[in-house]
C-alpha positions in Angstrom: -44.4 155.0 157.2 -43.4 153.6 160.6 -42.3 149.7 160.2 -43.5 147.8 163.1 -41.6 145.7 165.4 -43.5 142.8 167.5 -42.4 141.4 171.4 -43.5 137.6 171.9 -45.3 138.7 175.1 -47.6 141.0 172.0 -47.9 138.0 169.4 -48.4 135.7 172.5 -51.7 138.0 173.4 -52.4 138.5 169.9 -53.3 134.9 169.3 -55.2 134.2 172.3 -57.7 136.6 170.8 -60.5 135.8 168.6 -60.2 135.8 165.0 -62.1 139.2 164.3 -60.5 141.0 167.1 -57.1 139.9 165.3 -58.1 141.3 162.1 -59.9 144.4 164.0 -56.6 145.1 165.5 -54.1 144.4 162.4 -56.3 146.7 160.2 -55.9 149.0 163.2 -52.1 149.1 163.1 -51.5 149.4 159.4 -53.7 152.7 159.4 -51.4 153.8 162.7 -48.3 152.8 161.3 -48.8 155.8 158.6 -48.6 158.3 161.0 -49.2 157.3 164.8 -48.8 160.6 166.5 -52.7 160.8 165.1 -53.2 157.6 166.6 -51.3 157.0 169.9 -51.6 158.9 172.9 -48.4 159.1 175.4 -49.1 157.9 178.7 -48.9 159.9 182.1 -45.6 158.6 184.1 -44.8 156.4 181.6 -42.2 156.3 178.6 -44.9 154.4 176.5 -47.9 155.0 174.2 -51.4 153.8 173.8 -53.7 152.9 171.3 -57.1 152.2 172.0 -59.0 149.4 170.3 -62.3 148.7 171.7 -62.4 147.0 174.6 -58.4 146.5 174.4 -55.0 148.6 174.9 -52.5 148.1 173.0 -49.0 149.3 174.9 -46.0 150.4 173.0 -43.0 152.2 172.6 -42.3 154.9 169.5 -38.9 155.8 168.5 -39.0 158.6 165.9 -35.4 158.7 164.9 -35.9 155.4 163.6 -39.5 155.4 162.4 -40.1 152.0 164.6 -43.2 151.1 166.5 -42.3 148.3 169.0 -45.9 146.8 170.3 -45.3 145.5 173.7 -48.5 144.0 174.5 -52.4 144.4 174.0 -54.3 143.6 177.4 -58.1 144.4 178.2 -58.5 148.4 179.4 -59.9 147.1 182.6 -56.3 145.4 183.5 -54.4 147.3 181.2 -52.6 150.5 183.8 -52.8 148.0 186.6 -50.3 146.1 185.3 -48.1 149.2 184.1 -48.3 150.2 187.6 -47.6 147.2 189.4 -44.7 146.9 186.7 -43.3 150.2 187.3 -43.4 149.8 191.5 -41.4 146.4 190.6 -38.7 148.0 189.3 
């Protein structure tokens, strides 16, 4: 089982959701956390992973070696690779 680390800029985002999409998404992540290579896909150009709930993206980064998930932030799909992109041109 992978143990799962949170970023405030996730729990931030987390609680500005409503209070089914919360439980929608912790139920989510406790299934994923078993084994998330069933679960998260990697993304193109990117050193990060995705998991798809609904409507939402949740963005993270897997390290195998240690058996950590580190959720970096959950954003709407419409928004979601916009603002990896933007991100990514930033830097």
């Amino acid at each position: 089982m992978y143990e799962i680390f949170v970023t405030k800029n996730f729990s931030k985002a987390l609680k500005k959701l409503h209070e089914k999409e919360r439980r929608r998404i912790k139920n989510k992540l406790r299934v994923a956390a078993k084994n998330p290579w069933l679960y998260f896909l990697r993304l193109r150009s990117f050193p990060f992973f995705r998991l798809r709930i609904g409507k939402y993206r949740i963005i993270a980064q897997i390290i195998p070696s240690k058996k950590r998930i580190t959720l970096l932030s959950i954003v709407p799909r419409r928004t979601a690779y916009k603002k990896l992109r933007k991100n990514k041109q930033q830097n």
